[in-house]
C-alpha positions in Angstrom: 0.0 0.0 0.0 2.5 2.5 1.0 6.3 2.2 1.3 8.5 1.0 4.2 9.1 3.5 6.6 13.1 4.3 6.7 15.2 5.5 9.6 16.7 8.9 9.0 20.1 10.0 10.6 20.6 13.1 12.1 24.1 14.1 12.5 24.0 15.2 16.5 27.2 17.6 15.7 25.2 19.7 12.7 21.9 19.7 15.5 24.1 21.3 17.9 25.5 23.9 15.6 22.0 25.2 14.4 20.3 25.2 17.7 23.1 27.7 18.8 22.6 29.3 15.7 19.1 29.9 16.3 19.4 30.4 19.8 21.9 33.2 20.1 21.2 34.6 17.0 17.6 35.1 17.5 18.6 36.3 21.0 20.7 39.0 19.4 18.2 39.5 16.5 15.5 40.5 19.6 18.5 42.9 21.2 18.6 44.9 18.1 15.1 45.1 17.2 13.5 46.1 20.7 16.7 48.2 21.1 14.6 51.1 21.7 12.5 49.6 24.3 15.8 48.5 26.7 17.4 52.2 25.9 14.1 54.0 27.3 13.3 51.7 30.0 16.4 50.4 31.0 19.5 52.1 29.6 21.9 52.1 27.0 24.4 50.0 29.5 21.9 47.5 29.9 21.3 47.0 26.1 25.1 46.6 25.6 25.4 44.2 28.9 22.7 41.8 27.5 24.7 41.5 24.0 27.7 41.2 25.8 26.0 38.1 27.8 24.8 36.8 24.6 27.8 36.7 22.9 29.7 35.3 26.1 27.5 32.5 26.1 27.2 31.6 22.6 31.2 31.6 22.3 31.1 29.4 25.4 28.4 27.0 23.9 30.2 26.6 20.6 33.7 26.2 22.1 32.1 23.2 24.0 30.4 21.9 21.4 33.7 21.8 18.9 35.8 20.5 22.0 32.9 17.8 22.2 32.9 16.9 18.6 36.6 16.7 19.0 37.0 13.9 21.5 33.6 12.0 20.4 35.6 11.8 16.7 38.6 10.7 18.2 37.5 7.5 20.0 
């Protein structure tokens, strides 16, 4: 009637890298769109404090996730 269902891979290294992507990049996306909302209710420190958190964390997330990658391919 219909064809066999088939299991799909899903490389978890190329997951990882696209969730950060769309994590931190939407996160930053949000920073610089609502930028006038944190500058008149916050400040302009605040704005510049949550992209600097941001950007902390995503460089933190994607240096684990290649030092991951790195050992899982060596064994």
């Amino acid at each position: 009637m219909g064809e066999a269902n088939h299991d799909v891979y899903v490389n978890p290294k190329q997951v990882m890298y696209i969730l950060g992507a769309f994590i931190f990049g939407g996160l930053l996306l949000v920073s610089f769109i609502h930028a006038g909302f944190y500058a008149e209710h916050y400040s302009t420190s605040f704005l510049w404090q949550f992209r600097g958190t941001i950007l902390g964390a995503a460089v933190i997330f994607f240096a684990l996730t290649v030092f991951l990658n790195r050992q899982s391919d060596e064994k």
